[in-house]
C-alpha positions as CSV (number, residue, x, y, z in Angstrom):
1,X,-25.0,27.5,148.2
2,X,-24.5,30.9,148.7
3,X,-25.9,34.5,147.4
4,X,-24.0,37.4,146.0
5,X,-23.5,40.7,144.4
6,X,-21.8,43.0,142.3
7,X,-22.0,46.5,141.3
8,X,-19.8,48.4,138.8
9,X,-21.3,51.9,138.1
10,X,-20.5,55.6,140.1
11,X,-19.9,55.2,143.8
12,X,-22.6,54.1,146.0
13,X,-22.6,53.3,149.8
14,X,-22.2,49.7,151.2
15,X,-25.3,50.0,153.2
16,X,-27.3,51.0,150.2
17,X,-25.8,48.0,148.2
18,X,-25.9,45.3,150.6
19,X,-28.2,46.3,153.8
20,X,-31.2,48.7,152.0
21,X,-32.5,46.9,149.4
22,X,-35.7,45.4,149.8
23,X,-34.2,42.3,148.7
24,X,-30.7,42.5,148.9
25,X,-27.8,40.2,150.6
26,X,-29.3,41.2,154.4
27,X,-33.1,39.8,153.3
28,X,-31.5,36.8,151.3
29,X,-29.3,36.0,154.6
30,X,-32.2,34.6,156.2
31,X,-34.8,34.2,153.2
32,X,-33.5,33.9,149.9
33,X,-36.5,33.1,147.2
34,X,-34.2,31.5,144.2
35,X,-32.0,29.3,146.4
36,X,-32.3,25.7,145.7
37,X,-30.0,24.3,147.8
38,X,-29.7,25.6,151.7
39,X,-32.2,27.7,153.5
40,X,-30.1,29.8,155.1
41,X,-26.8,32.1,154.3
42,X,-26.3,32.4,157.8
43,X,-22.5,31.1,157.5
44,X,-20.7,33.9,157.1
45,X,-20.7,37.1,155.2
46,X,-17.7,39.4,153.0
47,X,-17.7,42.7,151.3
48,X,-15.2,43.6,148.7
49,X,-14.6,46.9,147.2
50,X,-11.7,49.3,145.9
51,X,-11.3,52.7,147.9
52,X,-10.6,55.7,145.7
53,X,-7.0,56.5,144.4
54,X,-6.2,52.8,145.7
55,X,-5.9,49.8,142.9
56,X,-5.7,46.8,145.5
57,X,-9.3,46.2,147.3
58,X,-10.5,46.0,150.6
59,X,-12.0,43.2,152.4
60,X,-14.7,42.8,155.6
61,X,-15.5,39.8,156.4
62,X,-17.2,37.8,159.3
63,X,-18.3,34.4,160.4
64,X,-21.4,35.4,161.7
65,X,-24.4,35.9,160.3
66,X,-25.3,39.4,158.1
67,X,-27.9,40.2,160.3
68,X,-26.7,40.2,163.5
69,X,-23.6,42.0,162.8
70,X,-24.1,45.7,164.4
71,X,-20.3,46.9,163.7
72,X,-21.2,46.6,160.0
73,X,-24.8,48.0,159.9
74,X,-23.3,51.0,161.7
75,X,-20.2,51.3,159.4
76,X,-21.6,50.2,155.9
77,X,-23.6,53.7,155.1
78,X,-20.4,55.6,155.4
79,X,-17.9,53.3,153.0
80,X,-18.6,54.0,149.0
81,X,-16.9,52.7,146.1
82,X,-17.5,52.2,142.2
83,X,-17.3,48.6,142.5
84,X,-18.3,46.4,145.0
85,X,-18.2,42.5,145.4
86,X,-20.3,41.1,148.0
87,X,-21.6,37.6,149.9
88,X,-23.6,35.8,152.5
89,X,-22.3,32.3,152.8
90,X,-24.3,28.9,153.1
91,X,-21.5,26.7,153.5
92,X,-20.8,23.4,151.7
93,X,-21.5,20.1,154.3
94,X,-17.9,19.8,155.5
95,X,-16.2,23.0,155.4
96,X,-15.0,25.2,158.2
97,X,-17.0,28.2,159.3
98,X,-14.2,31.1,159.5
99,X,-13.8,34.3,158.2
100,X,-11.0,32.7,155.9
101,X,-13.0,30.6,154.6
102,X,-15.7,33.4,153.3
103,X,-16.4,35.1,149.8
104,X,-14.9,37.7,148.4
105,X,-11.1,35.6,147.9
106,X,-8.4,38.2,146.8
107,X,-5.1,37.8,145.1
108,X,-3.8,41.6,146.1
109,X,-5.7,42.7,142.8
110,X,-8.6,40.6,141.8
111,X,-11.7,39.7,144.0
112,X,-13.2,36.3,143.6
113,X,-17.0,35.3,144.9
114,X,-18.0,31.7,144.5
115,X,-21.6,30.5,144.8
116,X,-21.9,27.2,144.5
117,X,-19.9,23.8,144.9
118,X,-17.0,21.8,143.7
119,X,-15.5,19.1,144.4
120,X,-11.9,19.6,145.6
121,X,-10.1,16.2,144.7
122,X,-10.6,17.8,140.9
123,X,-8.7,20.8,141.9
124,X,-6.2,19.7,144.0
125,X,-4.4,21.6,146.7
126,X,-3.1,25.0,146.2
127,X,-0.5,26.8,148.6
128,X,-2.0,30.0,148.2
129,X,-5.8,28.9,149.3
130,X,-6.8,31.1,151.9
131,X,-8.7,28.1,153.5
132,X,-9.2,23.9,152.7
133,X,-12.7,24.9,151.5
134,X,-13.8,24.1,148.4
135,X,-14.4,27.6,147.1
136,X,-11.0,29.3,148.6
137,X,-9.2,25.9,146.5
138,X,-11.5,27.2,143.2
139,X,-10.0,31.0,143.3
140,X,-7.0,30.1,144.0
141,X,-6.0,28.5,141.2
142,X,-8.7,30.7,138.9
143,X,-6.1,33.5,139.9
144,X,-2.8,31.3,139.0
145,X,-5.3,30.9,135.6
146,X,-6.1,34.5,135.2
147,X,-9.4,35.3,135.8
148,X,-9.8,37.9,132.9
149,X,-10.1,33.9,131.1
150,X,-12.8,33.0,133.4
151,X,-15.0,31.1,131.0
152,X,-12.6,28.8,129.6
153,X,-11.5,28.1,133.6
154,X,-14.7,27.3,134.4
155,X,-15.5,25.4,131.5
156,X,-12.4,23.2,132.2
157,X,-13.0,22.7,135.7
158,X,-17.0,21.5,134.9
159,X,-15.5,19.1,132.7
160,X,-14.2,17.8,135.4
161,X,-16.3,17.8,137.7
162,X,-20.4,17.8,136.2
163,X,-21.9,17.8,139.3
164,X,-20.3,21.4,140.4
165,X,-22.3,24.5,140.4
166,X,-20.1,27.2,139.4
167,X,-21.6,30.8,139.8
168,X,-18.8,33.5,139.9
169,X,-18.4,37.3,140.0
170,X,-14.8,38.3,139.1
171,X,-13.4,42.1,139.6
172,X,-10.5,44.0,139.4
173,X,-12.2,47.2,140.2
174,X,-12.3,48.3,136.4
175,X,-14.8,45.5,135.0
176,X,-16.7,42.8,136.3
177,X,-16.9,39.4,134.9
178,X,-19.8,36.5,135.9
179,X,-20.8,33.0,135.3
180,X,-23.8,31.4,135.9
181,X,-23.3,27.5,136.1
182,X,-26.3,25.6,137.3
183,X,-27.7,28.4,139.1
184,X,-29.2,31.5,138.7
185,X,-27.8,34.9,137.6
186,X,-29.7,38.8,137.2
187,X,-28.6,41.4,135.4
188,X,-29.9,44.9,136.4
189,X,-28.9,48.0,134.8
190,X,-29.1,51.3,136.8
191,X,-28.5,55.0,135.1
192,X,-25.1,55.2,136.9
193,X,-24.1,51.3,136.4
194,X,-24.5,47.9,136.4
195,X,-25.8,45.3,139.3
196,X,-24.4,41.6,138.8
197,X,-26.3,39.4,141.7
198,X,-27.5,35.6,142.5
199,X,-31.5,37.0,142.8
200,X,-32.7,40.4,141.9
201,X,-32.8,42.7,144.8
202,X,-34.8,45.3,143.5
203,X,-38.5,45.9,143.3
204,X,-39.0,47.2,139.8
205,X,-38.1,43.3,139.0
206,X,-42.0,42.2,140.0
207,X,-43.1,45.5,137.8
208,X,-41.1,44.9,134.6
209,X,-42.3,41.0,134.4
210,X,-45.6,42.4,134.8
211,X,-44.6,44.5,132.0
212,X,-43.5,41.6,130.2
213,X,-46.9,39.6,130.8
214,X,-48.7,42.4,129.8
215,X,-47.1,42.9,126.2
216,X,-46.8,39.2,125.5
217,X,-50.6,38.9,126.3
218,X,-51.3,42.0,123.6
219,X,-49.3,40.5,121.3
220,X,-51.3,37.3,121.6
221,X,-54.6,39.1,121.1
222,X,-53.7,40.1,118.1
223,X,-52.4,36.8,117.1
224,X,-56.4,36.0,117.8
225,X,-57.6,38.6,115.8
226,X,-55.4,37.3,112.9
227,X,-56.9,33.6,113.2
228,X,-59.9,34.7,112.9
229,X,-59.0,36.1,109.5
230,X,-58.7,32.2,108.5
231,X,-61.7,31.3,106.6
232,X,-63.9,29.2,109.6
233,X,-64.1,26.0,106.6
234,X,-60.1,25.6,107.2
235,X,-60.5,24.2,110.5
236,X,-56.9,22.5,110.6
237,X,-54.8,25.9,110.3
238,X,-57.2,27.4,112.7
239,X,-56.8,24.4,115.2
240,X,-53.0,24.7,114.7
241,X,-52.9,28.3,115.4
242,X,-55.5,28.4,118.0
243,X,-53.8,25.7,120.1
244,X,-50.6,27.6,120.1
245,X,-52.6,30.8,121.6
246,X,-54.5,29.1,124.3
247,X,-51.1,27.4,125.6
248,X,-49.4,30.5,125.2
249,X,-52.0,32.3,127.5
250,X,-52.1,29.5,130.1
251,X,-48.0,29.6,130.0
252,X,-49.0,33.8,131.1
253,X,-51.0,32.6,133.8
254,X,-48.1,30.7,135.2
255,X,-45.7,33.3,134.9
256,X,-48.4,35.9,136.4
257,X,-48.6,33.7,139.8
258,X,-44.7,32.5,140.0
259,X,-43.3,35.4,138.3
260,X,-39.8,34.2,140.1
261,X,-39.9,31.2,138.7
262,X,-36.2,29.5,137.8
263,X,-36.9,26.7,135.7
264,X,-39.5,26.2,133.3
265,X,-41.4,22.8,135.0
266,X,-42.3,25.4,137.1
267,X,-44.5,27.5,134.7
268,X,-45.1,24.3,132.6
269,X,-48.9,23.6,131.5
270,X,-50.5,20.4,132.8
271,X,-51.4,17.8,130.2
272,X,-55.2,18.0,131.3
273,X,-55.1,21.6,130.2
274,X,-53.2,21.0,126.9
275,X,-55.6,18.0,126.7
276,X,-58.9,20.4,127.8
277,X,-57.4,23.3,125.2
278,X,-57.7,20.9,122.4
279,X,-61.0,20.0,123.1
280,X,-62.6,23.4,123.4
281,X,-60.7,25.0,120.5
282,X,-61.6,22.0,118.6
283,X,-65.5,22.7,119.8
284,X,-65.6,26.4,119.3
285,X,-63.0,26.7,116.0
286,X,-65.9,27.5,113.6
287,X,-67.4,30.1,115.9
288,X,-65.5,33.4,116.0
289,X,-67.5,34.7,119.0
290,X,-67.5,31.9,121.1
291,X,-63.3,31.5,120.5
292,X,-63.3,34.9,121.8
293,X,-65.1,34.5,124.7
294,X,-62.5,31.3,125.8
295,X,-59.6,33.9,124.4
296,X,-61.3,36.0,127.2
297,X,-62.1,33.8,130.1
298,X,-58.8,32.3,130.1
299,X,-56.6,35.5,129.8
300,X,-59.2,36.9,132.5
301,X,-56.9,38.7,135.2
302,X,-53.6,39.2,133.2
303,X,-52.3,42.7,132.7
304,X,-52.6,44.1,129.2
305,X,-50.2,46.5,127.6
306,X,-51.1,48.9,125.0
307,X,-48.8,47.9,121.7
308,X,-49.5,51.3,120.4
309,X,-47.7,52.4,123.2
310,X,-44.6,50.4,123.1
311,X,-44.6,51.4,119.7
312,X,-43.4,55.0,120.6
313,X,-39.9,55.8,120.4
314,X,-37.8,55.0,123.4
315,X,-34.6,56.6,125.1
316,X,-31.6,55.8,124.5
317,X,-30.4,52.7,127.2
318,X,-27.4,54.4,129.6
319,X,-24.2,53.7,128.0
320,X,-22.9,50.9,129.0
321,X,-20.2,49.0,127.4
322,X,-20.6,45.3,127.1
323,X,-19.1,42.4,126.2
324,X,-21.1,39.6,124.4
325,X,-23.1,37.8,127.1
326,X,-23.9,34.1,126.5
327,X,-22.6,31.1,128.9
328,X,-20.8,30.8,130.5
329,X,-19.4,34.5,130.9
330,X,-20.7,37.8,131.4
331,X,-18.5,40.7,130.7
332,X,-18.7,44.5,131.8
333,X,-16.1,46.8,131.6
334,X,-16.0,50.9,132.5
335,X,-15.0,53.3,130.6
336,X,-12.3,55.8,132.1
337,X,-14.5,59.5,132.6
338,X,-17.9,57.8,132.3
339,X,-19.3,57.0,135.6
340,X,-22.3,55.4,133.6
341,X,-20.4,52.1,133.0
């Protein structure tokens, strides 16, 4: 498995894409946090991107680890562009470790980065593979496809093949397609474009699920406040809604402590606690006071947002055009003149 990363937007330097972010590609060379399978992307490592008044794209790429390359730490800072396609490679048990064999793939117009696996046999060969490994064989015949029909491709080929994890970013230096396929994908918008990449890179990430915490757990104490409302003699509508709150605050409490959490066993309340909820709620349901102190002593720690803030208009979002996003395809596409997209 591998890690990688787009951005479509107004120019901005390699190094400040790929080597400068707290968590970008360099940090996720050597420790990734969302990778499930491989420790390391220490196999390899490409940058794509399309110089100015050129339409083909250029390609760096190496064998050796990111972090150990000095040529391209020295050389990144001083290489921009509007659209950039990088990767660190883990490879797949099997394939060769060679620069041909390394992520982005180009066709002369299109860039291709694959993280994930497939296998091959449900591909077949292709002249045109810039290596025998399994994700050169996937863009190769993604670019004999077309890949501005990326989701039905990939669709085809997972029928195929179940087992494959399919995760692509797709350019032609004017818009910027993705798929995530078993694995994970993060969206982040900037004020002069858009970021496409296997993990978030960027700190604001830990502050906006905070964020996030914070309003779902106002949210539920109103929710509290409106159970209450429930005369204390209907105990079974109060149960009802007072087990839904006290799972939905243990659920924040997960999130709070594994806020990069991929799948949801891993925020997933225990049975004793569902089992322990039950019992208290069903203890304390007639008392209004005492239901609030539990509300309380199990939220205790979690940020809280202020809803009448939230409320409060909010700019406009930078204009960015977007296709629909569902699975398997994301879809972002500039406008001509409006470096915001």
């Amino acid at each position: 498995m591998c890690r990688h990363l787009g951005w479509l937007g107004a120019p901005r330097s390699l190094g400040e894409l790929v080597l400068r972010p707290e968590h970008g590609l360099l940090v996720q060379s050597y420790r990734p946090r969302r990778q499930r399978h491989g420790l390391l992307n220490a196999d390899g490592w490409g940058v794509g991107f399309y110089p100015a008044q050129r339409p083909e794209p250029a390609r760096w790429r190496s064998s050796r680890p990111l972090w150990g390359d000095a040529s391209f730490a020295s050389v990144a800072p001083a290489i921009s562009s509007s659209c950039v396609l990088a990767a660190v490679r883990s490879a797949t048990a099997g394939m060769p470790i060679d620069e041909t064999a390394t992520a982005p793939f180009s066709d002369g117009r299109w860039l291709v980065s694959h993280n994930g696996r497939v296998d091959r046999s449900v591909l077949g060969p292709h002249p045109a593979a810039e290596s025998v490994c399994d994700s050169a064989l996937l863009a190769a015949h993604l670019f004999d496809f077309g890949p501005a029909r990326l989701g039905e491709f990939i669709a085809g080929v997972a029928a195929r093949d179940p087992a494959a994890r399919l995760n692509l970013l797709v350019t032609d230096g004017q818009r910027m397609l993705a798929t995530r396929w078993n694995d994970t994908l993060s969206v982040l918008r900037a004020g002069d474009g858009v970021v496409l990449a296997s993990e978030p890179f960027d700190p604001r990430f830990g502050a906006g699920m905070r964020e996030l915490v914070g309003v779902a757990h106002a949210h539920l104490r109103s929710a509290l406040d409106y159970t209450l409302l429930i005369p204390s003699k209907e105990t079974g509508i109060r149960r009802f809604c007072l087990w839904a709150i006290g799972l939905a605050v243990l659920t924040l409490r997960k999130i709070e402590h594994n806020p990069r959490f991929t799948a949801g066993a891993q925020v997933k309340v225990t049975r004793s606690a569902v089992a322990m909820t039950r019992l208290l709620t069903n203890v304390a349901g007639r008392s209004d006071g005492a239901l609030r102190l539990l509300f309380a002593q199990a939220a205790r720690g979690l940020p809280l947002a202020r809803l009448s803030d939230l409320r409060r208009a909010r700019p406009a979002p930078p204009n960015l055009d977007q296709a629909t996003v569902g699975e398997p395809e994301h879809a972002l596409r500039r406008s001509y003149g409006n470096t915001g997209s």
